[in-house]
Chimera marker file (.cmm) of the C-alpha trace (Angstrom):
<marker_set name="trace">
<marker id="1" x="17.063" y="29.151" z="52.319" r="1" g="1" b="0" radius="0.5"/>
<marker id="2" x="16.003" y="26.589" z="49.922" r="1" g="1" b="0" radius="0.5"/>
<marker id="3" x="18.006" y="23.887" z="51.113" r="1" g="1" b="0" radius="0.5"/>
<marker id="4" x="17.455" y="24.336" z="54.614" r="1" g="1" b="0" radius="0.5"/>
<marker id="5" x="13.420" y="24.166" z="53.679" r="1" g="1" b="0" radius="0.5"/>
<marker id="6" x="14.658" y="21.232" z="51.971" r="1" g="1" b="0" radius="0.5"/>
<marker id="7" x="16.198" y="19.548" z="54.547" r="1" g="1" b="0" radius="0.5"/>
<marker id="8" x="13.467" y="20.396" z="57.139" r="1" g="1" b="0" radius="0.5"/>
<marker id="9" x="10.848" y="18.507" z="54.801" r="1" g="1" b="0" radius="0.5"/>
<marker id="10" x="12.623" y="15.287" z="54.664" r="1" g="1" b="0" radius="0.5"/>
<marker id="11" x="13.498" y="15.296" z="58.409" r="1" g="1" b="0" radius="0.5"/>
<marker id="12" x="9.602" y="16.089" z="59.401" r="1" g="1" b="0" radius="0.5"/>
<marker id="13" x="8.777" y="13.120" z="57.012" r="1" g="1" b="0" radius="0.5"/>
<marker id="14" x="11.016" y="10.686" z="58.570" r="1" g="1" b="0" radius="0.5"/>
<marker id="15" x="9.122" y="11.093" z="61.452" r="1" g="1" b="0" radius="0.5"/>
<marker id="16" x="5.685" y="11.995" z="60.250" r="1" g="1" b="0" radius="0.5"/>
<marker id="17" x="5.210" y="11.714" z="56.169" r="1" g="1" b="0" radius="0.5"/>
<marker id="18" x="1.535" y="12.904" z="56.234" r="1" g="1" b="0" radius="0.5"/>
<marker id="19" x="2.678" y="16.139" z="58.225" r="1" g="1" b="0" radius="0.5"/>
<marker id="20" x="5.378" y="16.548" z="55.599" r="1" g="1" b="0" radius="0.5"/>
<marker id="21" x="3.054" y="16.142" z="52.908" r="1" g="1" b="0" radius="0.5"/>
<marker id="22" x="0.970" y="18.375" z="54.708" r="1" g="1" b="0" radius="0.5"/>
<marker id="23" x="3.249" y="21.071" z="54.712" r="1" g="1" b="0" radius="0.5"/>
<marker id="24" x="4.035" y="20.659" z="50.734" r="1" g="1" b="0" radius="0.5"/>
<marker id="25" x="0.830" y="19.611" z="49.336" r="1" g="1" b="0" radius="0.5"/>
<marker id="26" x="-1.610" y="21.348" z="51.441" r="1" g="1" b="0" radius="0.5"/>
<marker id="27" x="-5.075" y="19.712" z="52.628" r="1" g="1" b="0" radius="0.5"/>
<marker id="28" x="-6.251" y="17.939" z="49.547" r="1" g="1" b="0" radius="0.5"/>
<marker id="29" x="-6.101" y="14.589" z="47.958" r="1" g="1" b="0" radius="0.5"/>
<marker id="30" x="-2.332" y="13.736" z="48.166" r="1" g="1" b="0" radius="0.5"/>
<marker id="31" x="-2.156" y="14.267" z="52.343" r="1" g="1" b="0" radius="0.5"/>
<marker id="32" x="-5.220" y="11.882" z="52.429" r="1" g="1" b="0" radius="0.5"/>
<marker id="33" x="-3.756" y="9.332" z="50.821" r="1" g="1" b="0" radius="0.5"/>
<marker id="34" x="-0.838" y="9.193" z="52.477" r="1" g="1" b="0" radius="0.5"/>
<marker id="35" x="-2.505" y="9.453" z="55.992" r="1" g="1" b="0" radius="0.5"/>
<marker id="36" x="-3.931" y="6.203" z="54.286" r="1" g="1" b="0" radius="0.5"/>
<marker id="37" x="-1.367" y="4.616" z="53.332" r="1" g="1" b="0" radius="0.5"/>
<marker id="38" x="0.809" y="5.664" z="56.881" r="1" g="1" b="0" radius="0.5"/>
<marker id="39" x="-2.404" y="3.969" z="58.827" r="1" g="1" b="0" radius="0.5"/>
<marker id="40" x="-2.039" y="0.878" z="56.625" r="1" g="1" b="0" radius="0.5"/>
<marker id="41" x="1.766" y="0.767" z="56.893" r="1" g="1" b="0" radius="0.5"/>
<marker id="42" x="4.425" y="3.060" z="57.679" r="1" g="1" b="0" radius="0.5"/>
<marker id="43" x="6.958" y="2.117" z="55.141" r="1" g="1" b="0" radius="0.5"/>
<marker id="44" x="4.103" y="2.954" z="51.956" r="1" g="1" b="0" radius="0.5"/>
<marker id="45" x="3.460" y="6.006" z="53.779" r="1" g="1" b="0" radius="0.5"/>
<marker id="46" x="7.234" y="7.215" z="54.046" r="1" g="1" b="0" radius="0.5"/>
<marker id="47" x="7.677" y="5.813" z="50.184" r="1" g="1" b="0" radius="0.5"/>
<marker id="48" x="4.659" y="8.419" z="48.952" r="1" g="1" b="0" radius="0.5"/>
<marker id="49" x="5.809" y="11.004" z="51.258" r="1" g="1" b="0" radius="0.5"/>
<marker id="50" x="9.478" y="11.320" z="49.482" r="1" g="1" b="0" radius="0.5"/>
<marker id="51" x="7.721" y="10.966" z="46.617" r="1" g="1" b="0" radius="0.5"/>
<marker id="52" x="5.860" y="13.848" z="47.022" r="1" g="1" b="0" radius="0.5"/>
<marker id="53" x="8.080" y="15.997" z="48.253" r="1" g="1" b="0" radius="0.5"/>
<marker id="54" x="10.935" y="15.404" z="45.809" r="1" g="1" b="0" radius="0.5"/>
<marker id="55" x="7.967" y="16.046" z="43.064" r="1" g="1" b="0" radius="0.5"/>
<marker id="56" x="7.351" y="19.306" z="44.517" r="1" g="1" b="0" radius="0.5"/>
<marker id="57" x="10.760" y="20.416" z="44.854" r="1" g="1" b="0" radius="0.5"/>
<marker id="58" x="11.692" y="19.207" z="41.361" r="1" g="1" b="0" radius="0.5"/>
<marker id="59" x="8.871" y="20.634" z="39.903" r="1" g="1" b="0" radius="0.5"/>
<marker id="60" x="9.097" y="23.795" z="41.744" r="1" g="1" b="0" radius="0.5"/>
<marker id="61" x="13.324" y="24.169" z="40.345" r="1" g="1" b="0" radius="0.5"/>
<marker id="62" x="11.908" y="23.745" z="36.855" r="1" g="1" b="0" radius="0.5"/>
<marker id="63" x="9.250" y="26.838" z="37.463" r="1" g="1" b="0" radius="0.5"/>
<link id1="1" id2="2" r="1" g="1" b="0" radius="0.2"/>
<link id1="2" id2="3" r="1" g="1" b="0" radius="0.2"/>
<link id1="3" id2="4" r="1" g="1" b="0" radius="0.2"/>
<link id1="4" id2="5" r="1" g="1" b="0" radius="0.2"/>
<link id1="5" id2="6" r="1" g="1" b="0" radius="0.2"/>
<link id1="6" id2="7" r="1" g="1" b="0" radius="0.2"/>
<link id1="7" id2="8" r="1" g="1" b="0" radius="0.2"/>
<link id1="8" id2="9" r="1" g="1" b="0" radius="0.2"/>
<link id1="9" id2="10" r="1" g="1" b="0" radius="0.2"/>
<link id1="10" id2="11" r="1" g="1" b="0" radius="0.2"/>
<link id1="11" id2="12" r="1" g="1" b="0" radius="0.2"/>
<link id1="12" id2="13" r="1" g="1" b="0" radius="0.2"/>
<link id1="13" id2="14" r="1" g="1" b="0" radius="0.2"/>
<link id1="14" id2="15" r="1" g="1" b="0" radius="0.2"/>
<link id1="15" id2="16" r="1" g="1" b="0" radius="0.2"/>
<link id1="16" id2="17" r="1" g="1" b="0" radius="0.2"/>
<link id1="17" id2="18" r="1" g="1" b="0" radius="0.2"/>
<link id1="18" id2="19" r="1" g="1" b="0" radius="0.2"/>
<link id1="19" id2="20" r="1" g="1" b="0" radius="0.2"/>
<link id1="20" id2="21" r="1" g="1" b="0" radius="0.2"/>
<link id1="21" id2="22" r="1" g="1" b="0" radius="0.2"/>
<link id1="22" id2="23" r="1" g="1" b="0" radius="0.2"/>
<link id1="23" id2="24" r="1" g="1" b="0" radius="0.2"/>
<link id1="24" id2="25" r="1" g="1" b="0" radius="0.2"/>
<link id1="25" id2="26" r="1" g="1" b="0" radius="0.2"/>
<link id1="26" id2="27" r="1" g="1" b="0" radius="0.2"/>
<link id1="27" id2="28" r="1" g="1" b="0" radius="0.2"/>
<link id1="28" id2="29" r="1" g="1" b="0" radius="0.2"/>
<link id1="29" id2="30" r="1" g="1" b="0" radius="0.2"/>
<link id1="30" id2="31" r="1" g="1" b="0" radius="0.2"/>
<link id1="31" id2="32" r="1" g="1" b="0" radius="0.2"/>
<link id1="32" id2="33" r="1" g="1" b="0" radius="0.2"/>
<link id1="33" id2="34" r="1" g="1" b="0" radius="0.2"/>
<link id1="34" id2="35" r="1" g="1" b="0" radius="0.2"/>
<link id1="35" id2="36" r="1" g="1" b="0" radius="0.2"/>
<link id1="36" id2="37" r="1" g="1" b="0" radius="0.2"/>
<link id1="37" id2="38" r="1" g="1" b="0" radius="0.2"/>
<link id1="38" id2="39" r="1" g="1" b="0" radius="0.2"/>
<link id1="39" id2="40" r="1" g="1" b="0" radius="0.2"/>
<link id1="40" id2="41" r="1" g="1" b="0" radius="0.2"/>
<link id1="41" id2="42" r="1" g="1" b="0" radius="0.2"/>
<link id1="42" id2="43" r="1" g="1" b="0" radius="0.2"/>
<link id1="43" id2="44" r="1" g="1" b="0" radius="0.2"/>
<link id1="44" id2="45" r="1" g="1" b="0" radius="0.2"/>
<link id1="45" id2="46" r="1" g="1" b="0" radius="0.2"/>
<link id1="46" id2="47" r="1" g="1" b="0" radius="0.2"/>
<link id1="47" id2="48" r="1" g="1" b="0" radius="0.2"/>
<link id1="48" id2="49" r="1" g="1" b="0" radius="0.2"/>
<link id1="49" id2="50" r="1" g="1" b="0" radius="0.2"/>
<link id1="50" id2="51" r="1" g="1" b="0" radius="0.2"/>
<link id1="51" id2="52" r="1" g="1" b="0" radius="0.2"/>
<link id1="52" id2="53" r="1" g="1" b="0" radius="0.2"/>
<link id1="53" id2="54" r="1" g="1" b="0" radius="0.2"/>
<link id1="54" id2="55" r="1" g="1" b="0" radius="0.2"/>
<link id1="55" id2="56" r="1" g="1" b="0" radius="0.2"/>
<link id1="56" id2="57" r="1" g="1" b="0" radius="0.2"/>
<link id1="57" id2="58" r="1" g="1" b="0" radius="0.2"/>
<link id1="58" id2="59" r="1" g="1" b="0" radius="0.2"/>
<link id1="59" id2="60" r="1" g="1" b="0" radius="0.2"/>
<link id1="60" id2="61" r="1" g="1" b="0" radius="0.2"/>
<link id1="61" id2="62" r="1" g="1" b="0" radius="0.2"/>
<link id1="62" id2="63" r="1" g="1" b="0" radius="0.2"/>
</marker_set>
């Protein structure tokens, strides 16, 4: 199950990051700023949206 939630994630933020980030993070500071940075320029917002969601799944394998 993990790896298809895995693989879900990165192919919702290929085509939306701040959905993805959404969907990991919740509504707080780090979907804001990437529905920041994605407004300013998609390639920053797809850069903080792997970002995010490889922290969350590497942090979430050390737990």
């Amino acid at each position: 199950m993990a790896i298809m939630e895995r693989i879900l994630i990165f192919t919702i933020n290929i085509f939306c990051p701040p959905l993805s980030v959404l969907l990991v993070a919740g509504p707080g500071m780090d979907c804001l700023i990437n529905t920041l940075f994605f407004i300013a320029g998609v390639i920053p917002g797809h850069i903080h949206g792997f970002y995010v969601t490889c922290t969350y799944f590497h942090r979430k394998h050390k737990v």
